[in-house]
NUVO-262245 format. One line per field, with one value per residue: x, y, z of N, C-alpha, C in turn. Coordinates in Angstrom, 2 decimals, always signed. Layout:
BEGIN
nu X, ...
nv Y, ...
nw Z, ...
cau X, ...
cav Y, ...
caw Z, ...
cu X, ...
cv Y, ...
cw Z, ...
END
This chain:
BEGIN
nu +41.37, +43.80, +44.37, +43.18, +44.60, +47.52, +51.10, +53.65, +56.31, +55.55, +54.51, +56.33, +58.15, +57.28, +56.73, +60.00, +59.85, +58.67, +59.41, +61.73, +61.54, +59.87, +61.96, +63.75, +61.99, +61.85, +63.94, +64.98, +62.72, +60.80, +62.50, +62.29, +59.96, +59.21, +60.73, +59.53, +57.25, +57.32, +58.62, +56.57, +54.56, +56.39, +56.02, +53.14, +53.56, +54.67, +53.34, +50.72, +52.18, +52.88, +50.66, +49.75, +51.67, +50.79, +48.44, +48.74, +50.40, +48.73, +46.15, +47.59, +48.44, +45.96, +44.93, +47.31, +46.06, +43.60, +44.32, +45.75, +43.78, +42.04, +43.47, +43.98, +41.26, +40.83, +43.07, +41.61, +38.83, +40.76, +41.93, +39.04, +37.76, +40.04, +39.96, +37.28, +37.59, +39.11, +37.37, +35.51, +37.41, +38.57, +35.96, +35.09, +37.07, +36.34, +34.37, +34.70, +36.87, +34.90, +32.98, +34.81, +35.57, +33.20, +33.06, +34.70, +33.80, +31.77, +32.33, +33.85, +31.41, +29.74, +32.20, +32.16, +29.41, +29.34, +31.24, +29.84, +27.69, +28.78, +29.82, +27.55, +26.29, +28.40, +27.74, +25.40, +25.59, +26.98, +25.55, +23.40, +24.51, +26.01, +23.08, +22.26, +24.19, +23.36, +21.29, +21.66, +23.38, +21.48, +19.51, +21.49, +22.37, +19.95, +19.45, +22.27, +21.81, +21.93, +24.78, +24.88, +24.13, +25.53, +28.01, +27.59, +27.39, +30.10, +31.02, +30.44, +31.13, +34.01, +33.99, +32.84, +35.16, +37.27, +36.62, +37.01, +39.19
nv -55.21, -55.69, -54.53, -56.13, -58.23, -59.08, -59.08, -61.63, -60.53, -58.25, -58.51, -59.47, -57.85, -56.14, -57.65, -57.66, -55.28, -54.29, -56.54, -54.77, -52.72, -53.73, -54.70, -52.78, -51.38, -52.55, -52.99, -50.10, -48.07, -49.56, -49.84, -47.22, -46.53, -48.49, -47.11, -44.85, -45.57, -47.21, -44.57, -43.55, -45.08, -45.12, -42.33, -42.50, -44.11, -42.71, -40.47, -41.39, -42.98, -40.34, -38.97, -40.95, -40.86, -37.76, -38.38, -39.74, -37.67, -35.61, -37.09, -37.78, -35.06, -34.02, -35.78, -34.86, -32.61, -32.71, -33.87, -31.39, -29.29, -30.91, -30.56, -27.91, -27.69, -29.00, -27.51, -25.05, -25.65, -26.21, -23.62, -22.78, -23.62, -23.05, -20.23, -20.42, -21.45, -19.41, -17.34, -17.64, -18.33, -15.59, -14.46, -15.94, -14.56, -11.91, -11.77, -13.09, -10.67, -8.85, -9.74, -9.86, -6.64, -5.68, -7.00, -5.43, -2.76, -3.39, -4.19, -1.81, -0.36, -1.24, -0.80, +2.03, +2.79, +1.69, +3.24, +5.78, +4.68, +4.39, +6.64, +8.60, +6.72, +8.01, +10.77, +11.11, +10.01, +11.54, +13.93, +12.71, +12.93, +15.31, +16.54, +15.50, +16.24, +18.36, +18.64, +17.51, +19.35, +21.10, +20.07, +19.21, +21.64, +23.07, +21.25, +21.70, +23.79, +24.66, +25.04, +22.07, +20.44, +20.38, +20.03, +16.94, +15.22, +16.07, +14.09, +11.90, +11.09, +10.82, +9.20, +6.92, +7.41, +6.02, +3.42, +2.44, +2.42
nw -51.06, -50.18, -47.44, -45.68, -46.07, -45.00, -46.36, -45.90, -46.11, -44.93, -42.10, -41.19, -41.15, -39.11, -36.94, -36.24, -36.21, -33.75, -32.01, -31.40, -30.54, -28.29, -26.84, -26.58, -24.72, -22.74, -22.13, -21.38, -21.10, -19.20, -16.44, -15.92, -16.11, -14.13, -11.87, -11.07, -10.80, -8.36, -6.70, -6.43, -5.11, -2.89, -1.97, -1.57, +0.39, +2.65, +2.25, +3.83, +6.27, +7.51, +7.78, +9.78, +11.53, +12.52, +12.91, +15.04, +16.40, +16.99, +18.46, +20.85, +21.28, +22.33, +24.19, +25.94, +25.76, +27.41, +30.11, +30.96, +30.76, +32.78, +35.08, +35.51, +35.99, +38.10, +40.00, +39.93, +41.63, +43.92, +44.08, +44.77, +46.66, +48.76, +48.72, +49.85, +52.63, +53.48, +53.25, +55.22, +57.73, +57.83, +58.06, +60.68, +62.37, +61.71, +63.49, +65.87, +66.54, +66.75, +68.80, +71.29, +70.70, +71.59, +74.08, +75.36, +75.20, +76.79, +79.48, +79.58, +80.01, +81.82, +84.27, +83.62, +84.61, +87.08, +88.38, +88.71, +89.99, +92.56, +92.81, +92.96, +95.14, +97.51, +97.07, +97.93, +100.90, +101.57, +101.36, +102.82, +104.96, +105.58, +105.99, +108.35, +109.68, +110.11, +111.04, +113.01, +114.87, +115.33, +116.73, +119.01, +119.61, +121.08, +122.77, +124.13, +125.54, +127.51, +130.42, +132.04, +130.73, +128.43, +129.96, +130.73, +128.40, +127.49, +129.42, +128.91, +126.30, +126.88, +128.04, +126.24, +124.98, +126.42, +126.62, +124.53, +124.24
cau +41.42, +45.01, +44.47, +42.71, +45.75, +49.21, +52.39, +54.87, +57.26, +55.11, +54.06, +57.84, +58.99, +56.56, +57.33, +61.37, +60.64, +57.78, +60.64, +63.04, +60.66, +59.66, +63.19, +64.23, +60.99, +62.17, +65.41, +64.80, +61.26, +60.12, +62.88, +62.20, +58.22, +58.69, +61.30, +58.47, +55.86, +57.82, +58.65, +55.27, +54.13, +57.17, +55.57, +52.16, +53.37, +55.21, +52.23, +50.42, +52.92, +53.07, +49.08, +49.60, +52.01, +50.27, +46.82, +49.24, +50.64, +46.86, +45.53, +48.72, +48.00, +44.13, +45.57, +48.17, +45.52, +42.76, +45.51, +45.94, +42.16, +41.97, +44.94, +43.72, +40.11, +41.37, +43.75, +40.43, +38.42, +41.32, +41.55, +37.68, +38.30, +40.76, +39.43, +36.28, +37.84, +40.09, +36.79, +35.37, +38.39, +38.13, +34.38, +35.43, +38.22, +35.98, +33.34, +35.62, +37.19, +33.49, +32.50, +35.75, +35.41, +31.59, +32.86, +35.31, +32.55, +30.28, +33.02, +34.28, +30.21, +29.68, +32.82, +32.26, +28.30, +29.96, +31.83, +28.96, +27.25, +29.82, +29.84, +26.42, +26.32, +29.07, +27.09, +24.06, +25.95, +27.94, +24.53, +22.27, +26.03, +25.89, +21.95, +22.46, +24.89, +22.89, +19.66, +22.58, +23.48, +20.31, +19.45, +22.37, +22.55, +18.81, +19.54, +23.08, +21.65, +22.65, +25.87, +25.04, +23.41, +26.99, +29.13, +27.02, +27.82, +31.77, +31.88, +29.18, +32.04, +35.27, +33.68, +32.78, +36.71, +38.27, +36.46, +37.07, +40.82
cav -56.03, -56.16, -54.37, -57.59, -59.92, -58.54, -59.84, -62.04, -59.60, -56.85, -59.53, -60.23, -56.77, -55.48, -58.19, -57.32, -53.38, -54.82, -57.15, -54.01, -51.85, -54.47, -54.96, -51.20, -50.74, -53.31, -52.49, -48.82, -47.30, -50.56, -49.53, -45.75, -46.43, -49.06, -46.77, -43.87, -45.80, -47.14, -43.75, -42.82, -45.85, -44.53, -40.87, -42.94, -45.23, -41.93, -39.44, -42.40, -42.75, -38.84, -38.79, -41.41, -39.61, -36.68, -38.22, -40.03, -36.50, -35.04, -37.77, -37.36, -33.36, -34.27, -36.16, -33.53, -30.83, -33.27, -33.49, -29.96, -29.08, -31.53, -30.46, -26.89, -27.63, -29.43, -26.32, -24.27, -26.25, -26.56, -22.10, -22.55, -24.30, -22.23, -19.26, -20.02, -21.41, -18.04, -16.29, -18.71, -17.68, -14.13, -13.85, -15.78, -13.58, -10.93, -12.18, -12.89, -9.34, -7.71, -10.26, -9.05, -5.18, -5.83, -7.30, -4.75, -1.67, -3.94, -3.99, -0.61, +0.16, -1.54, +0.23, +3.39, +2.13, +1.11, +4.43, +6.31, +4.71, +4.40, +8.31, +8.59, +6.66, +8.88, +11.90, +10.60, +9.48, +12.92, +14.83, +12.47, +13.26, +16.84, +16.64, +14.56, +16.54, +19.56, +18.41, +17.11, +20.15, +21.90, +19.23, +19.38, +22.93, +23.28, +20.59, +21.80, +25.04, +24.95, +23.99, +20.89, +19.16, +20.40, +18.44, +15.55, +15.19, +15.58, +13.39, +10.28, +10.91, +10.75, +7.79, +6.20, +6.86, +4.90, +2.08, +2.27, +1.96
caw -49.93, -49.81, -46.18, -44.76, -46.40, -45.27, -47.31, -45.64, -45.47, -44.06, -41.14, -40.60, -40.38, -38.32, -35.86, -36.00, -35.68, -32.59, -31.55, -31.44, -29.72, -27.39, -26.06, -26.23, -23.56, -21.75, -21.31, -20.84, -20.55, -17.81, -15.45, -15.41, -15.87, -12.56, -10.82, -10.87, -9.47, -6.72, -6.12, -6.19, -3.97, -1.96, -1.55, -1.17, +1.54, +3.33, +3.25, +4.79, +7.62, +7.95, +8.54, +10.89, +12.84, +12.47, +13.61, +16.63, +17.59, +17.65, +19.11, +22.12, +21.87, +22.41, +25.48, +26.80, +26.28, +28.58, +30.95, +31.01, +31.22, +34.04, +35.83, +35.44, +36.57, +39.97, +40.52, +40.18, +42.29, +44.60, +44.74, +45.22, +48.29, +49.58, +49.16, +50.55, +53.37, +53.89, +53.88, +56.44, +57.97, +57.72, +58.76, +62.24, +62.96, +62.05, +64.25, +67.02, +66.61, +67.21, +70.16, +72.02, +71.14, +72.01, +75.27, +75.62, +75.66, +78.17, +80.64, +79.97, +80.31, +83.31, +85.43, +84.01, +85.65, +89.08, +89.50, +88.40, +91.36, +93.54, +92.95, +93.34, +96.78, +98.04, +96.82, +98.26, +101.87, +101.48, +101.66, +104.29, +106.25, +105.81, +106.29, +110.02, +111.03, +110.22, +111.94, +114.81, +115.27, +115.49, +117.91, +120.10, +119.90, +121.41, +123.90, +124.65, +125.86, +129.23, +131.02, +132.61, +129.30, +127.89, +131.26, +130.52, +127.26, +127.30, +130.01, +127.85, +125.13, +127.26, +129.19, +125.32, +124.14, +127.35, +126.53, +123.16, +124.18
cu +42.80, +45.07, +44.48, +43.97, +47.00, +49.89, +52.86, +55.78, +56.80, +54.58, +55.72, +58.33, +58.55, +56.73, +58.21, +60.83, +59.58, +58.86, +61.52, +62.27, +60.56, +60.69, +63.96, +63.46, +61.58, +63.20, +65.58, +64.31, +60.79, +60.96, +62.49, +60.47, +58.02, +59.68, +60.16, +57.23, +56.27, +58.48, +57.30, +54.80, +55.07, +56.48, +54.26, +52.30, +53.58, +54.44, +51.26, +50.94, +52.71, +51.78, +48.78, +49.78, +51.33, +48.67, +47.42, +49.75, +49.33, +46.20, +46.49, +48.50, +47.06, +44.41, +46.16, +47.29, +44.27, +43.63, +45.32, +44.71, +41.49, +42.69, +44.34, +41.92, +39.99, +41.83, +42.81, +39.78, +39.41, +41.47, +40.26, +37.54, +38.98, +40.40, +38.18, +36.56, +38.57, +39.14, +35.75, +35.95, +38.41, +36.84, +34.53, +36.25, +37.32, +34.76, +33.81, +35.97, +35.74, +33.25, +34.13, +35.88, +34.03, +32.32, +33.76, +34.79, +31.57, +31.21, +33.55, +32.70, +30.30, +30.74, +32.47, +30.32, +28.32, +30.27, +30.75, +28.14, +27.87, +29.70, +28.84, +25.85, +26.95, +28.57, +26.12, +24.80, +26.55, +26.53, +23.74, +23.40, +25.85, +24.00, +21.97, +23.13, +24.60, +21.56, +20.74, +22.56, +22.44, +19.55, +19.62, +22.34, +21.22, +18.81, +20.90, +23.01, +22.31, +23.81, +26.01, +25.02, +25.42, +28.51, +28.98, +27.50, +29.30, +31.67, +31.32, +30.85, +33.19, +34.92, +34.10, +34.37, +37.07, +37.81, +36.58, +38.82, +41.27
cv -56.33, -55.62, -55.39, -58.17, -59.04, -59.50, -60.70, -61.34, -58.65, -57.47, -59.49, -58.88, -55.85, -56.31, -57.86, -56.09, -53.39, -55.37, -55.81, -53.01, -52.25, -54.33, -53.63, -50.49, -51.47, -53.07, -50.99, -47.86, -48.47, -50.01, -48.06, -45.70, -47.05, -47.96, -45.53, -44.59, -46.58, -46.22, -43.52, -43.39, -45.33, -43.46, -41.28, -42.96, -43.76, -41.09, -40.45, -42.50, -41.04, -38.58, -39.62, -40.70, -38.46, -36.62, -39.23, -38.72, -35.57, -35.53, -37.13, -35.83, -33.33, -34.46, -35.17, -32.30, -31.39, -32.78, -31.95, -29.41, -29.76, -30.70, -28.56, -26.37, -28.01, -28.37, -25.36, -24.43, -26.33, -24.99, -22.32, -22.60, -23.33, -21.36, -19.33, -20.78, -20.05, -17.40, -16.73, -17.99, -16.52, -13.94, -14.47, -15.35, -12.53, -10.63, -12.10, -11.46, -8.61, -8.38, -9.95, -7.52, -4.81, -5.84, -6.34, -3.44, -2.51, -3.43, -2.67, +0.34, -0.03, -0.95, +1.58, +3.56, +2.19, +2.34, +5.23, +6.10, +4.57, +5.91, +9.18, +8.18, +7.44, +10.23, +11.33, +10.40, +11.40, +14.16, +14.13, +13.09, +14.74, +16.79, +16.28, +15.08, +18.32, +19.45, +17.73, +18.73, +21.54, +21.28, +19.92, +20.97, +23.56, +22.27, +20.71, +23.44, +25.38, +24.29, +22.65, +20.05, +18.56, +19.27, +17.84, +14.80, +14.77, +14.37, +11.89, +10.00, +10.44, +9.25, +6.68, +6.06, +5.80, +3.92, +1.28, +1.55, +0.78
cw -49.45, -48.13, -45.34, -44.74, -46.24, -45.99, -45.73, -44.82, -44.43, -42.69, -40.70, -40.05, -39.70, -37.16, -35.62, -35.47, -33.91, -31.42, -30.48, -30.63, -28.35, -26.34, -25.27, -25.04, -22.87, -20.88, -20.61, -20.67, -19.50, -16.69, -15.61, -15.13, -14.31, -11.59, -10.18, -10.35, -8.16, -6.24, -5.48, -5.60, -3.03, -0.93, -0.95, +0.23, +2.90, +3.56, +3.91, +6.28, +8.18, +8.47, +9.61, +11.95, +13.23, +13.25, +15.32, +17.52, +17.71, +18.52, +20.82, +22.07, +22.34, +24.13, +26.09, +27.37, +27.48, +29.72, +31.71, +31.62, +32.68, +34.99, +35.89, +36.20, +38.02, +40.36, +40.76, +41.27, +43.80, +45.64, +45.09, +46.50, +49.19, +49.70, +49.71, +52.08, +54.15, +53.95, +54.71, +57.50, +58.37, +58.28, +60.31, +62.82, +63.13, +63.14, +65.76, +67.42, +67.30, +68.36, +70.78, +72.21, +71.64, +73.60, +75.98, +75.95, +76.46, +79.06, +80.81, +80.59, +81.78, +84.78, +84.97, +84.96, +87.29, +89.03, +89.28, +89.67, +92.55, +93.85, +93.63, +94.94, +97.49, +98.21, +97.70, +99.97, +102.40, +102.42, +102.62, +105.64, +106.76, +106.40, +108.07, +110.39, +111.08, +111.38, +113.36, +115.66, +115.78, +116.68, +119.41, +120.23, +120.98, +122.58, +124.86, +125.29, +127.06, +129.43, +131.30, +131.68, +128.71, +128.81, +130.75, +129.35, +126.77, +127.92, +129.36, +127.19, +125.54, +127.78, +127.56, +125.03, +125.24, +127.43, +125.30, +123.66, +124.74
END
């Protein structure tokens, strides 16, 4: 049983070499044991901050890239526009263009129309002309048989010019 019952001594000098231990941690395993965990709260506190930053410059990239996506969907929206105004644009020019060369073959229709009949009356006036002065002459020739008809005649005409004058 001597385990249970220490001595005296063995009580005393297990305190001193406890003592001597005690002091030797104190003095110089506590500062290196606390300088390592306020490193290590250090490195804590700092990847902490670093995930902040890190979830403040995501968050602000998140933002920039909205931004962006916005700013990129207006500019879309904005060509949409334009180009379907430019082919707006384009289809009444080209519209215009055809109702002008449209109106441009009417009118070239219509005179080449007019001289066509213009031509046509002339032809047509040309031949009752020649016709009247064929049946004149077949006439007059059958009534200008004799001399006197023939007198009569100049002198109708000479009479008609001097009153013409």
């Amino acid at each position: 049983m001597e385990l249970f019952t220490p001595d005296f001594g063995l009580i005393f000098w297990m305190f001193v070499s406890f003592a001597v231990l005690f002091i030797l941690l104190w003095k110089f395993g506590w500062p290196v044991i606390l300088n390592g965990i306020d490193s290590r709260a250090d490195l804590i506190d700092k990847g902490v901050e670093y995930a902040q930053n890190a979830k403040e410059q995501l968050d602000h990239a998140r933002e920039e890239a909205d931004k962006y996506i916005a700013d990129a969907r207006r500019q879309q929206a904005e060509l949409l526009r334009e180009a379907d105004k430019m082919k707006t644009q384009i289809i009444e020019e080209a519209r215009e263009a055809a109702q002008k060369e449209a109106q441009k073959v009417m009118d070239a229709a219509k005179v080449s129309i007019e001289q066509s009949r213009k031509e046509a009356e002339q032809n047509f006036r040309n031949e009752v002309s020649a016709f009247a002065l064929d049946i004149a002459s077949k006439v007059v020739r059958n009534q200008l048989a004799d001399e006197k008809a023939q007198t009569k005649l100049v002198n109708t005409l000479l009479d008609e010019i001097e009153k013409q004058n």
